[in-house]
Backbone as JSON, one array per atom type, in Angstrom:
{
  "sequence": "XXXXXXXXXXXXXXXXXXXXXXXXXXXXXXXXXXXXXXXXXXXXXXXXXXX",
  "N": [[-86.17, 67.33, 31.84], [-88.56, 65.8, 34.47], [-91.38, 66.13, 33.58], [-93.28, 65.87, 35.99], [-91.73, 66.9, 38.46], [-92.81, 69.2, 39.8], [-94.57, 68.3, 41.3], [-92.64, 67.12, 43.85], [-92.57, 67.51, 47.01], [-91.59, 69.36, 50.13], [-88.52, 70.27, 51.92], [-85.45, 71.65, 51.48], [-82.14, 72.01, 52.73], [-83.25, 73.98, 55.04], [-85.26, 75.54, 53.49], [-88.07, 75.76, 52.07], [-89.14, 73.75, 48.96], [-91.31, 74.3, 47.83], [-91.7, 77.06, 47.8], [-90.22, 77.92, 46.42], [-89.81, 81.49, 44.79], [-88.37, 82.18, 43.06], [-87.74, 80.66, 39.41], [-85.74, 79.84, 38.16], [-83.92, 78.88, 40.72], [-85.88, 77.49, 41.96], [-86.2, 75.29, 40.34], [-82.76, 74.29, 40.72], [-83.45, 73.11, 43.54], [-85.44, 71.42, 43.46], [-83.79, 69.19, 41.96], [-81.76, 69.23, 44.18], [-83.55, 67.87, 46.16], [-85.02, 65.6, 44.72], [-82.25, 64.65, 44.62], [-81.42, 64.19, 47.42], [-83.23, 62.46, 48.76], [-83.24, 60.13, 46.44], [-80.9, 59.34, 47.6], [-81.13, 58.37, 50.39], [-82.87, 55.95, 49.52], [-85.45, 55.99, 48.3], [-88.24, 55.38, 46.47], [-88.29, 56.5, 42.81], [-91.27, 57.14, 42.19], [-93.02, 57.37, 44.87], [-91.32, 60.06, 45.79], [-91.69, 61.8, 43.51], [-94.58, 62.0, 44.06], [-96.29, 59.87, 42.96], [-99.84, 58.59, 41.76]],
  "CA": [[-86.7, 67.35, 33.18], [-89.41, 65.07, 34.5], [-93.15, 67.03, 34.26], [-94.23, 65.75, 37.18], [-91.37, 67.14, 39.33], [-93.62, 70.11, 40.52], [-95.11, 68.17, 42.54], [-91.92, 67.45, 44.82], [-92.61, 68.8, 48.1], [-90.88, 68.94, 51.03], [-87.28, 70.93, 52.96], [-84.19, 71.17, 51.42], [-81.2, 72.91, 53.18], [-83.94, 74.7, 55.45], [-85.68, 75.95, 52.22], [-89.27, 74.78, 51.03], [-88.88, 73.69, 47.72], [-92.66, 74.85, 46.76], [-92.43, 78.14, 48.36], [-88.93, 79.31, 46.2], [-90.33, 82.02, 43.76], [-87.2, 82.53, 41.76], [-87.67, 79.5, 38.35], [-84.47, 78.88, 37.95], [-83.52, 78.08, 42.19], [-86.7, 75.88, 42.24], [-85.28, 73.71, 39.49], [-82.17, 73.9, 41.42], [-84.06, 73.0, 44.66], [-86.38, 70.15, 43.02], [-83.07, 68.42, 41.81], [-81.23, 68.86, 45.55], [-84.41, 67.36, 47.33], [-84.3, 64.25, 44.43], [-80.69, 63.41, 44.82], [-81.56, 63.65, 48.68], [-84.37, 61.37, 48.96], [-83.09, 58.89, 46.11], [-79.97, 58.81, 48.4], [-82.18, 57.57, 51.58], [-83.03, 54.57, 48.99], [-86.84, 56.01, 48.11], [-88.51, 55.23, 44.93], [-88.9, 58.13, 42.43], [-92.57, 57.19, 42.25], [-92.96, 58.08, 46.17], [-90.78, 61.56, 45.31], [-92.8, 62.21, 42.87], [-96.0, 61.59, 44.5], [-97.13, 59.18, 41.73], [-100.71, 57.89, 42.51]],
  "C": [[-88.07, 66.67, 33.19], [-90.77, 66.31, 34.86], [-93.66, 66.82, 35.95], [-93.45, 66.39, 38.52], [-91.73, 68.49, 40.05], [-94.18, 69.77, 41.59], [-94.41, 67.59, 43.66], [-91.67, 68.51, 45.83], [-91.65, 68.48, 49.09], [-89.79, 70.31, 51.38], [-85.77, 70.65, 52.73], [-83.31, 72.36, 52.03], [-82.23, 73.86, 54.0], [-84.81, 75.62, 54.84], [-87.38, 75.33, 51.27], [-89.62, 74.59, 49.93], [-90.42, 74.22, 46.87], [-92.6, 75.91, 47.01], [-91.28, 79.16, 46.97], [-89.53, 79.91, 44.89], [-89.4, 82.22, 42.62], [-87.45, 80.65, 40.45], [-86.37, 79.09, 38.49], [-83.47, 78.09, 39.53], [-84.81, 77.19, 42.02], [-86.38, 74.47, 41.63], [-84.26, 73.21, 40.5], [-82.63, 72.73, 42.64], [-84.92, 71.1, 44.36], [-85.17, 68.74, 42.57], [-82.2, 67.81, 43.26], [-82.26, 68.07, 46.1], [-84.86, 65.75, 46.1], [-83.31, 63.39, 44.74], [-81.06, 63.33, 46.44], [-82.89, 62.47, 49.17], [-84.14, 60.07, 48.31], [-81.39, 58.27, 47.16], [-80.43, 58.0, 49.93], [-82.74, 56.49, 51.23], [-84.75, 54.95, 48.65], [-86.84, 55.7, 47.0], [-88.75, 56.74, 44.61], [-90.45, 58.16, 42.72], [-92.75, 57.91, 43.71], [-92.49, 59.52, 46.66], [-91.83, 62.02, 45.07], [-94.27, 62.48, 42.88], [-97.08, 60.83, 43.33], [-98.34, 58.47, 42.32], [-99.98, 55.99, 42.33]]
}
């Protein structure tokens, strides 16, 4: 898993992927709101919030 994907923010399935306290649904959550964003054609960098 990529370190930096903590800092993927954002709304998946009506769900705010920073707010979910359970570890193992945020993983979940951080991977659904990747595959949905690289499916919209974004860069990871821009995901990711890479400076």
């Amino acid at each position: 898993m990529n370190p930096l994907r903590v800092l993927i923010k954002g709304v998946v399935c009506g769900i705010r992927v920073e707010d979910v306290e359970e570890p193992l649904m945020r993983e979940i959550r951080y991977l659904d709101k990747l595959i949905d964003e690289l499916a919209k054609g974004k860069s990871m960098g821009k995901i990711l919030r890479k400076q």
